[in-house]
C-alpha positions as a printed NumPy array, in Angstrom:
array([[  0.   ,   0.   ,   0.   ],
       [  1.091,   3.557,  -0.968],
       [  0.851,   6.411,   1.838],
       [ -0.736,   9.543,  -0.532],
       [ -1.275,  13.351,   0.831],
       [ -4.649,  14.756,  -0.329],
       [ -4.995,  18.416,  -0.139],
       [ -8.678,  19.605,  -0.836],
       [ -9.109,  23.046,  -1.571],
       [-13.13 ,  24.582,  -1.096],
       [-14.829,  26.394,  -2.772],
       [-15.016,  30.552,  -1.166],
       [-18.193,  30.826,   0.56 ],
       [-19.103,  27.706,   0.552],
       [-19.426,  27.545,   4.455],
       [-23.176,  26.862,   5.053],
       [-23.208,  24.115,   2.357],
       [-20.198,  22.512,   4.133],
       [-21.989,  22.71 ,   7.738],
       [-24.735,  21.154,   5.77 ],
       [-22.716,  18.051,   4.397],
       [-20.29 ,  17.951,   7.238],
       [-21.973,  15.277,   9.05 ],
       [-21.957,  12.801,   6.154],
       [-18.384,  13.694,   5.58 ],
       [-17.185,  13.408,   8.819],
       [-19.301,   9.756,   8.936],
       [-17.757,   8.697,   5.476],
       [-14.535,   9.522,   6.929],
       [-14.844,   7.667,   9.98 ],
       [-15.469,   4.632,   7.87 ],
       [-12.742,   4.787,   5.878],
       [-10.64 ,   5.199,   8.955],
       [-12.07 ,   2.137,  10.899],
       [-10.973,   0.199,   7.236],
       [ -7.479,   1.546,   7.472],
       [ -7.816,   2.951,   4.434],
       [ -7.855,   6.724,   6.278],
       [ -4.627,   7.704,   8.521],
       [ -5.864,  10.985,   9.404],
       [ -7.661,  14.127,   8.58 ],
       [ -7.855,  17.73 ,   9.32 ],
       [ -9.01 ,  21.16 ,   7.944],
       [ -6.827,  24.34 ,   7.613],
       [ -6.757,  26.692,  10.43 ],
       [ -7.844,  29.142,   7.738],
       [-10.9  ,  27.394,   7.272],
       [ -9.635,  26.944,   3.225],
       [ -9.149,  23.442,   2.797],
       [ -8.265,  20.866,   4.009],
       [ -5.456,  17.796,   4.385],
       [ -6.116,  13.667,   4.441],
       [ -3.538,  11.349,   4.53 ],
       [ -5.034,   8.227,   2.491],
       [ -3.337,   4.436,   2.118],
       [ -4.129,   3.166,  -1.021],
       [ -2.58 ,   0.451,  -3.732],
       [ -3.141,   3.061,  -6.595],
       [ -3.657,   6.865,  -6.858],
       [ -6.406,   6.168,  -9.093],
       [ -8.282,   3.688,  -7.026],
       [ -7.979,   7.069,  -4.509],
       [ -9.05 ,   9.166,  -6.723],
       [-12.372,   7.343,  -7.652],
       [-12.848,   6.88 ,  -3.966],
       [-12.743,  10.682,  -3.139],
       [-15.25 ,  11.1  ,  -5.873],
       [-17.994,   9.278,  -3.248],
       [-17.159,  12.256,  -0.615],
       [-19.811,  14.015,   0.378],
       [-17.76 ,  17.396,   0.117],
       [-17.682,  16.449,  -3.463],
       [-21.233,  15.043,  -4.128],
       [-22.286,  18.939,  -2.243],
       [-19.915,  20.862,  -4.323],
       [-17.621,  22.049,  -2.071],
       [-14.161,  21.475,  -3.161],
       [-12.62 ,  23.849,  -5.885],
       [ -9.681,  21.558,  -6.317],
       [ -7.91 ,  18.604,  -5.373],
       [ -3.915,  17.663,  -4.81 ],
       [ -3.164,  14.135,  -4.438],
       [  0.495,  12.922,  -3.853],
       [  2.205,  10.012,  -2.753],
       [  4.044,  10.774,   0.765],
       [  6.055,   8.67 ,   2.207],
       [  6.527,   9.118,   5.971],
       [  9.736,   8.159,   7.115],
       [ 10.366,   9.397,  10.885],
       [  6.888,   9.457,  13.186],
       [  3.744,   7.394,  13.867],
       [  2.604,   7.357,  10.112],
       [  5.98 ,   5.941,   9.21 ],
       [  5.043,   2.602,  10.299],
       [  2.174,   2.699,   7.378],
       [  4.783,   3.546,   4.078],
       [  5.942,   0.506,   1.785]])
């Protein structure tokens, strides 16, 4: 499995529809986290995106998966940065191949 950083950038003003989704985000997320397939996940302190740090065999097996988001099914993400990481030094290290 490949460690990948996903950077999601929103949309600008898209506050109340992400309040609105967040629950089924936050719920989607905790699933994929209790499957392993999540490591962690965070917004911005500037409220402007967001980062998730994903294990997956293939980025594009990721990126079909981030496609069933919620965020993304609501609209809210202006753009999307996936790149394989690989953690060396920390808890997350354990997780690289």
């Amino acid at each position: 499995m490949t460690v990948f950083a996903v950077e999601y950038v929103y949309v600008a003003d898209s506050d109340a529809l992400r309040d609105e989704a967040r629950p089924a985000h936050r719920a989607w997320l905790a699933e994929l986290a209790e499957d392993n397939k999540l490591l962690a996940s965070g917004p911005y302190g500037d409220g402007a995106g967001a980062l998730l740090i994903f294990k997956s065999a293939e980025e594009a097996e990721l990126n079909d998966l981030l496609k069933q988001d919620p965020f993304a099914e609501a609209g809210v993400i202006a753009g999307i940065r996936t790149t394989e990481w690989s953690p060396i030094i920390g808890v997350l290290a354990a997780h690289a191949s």
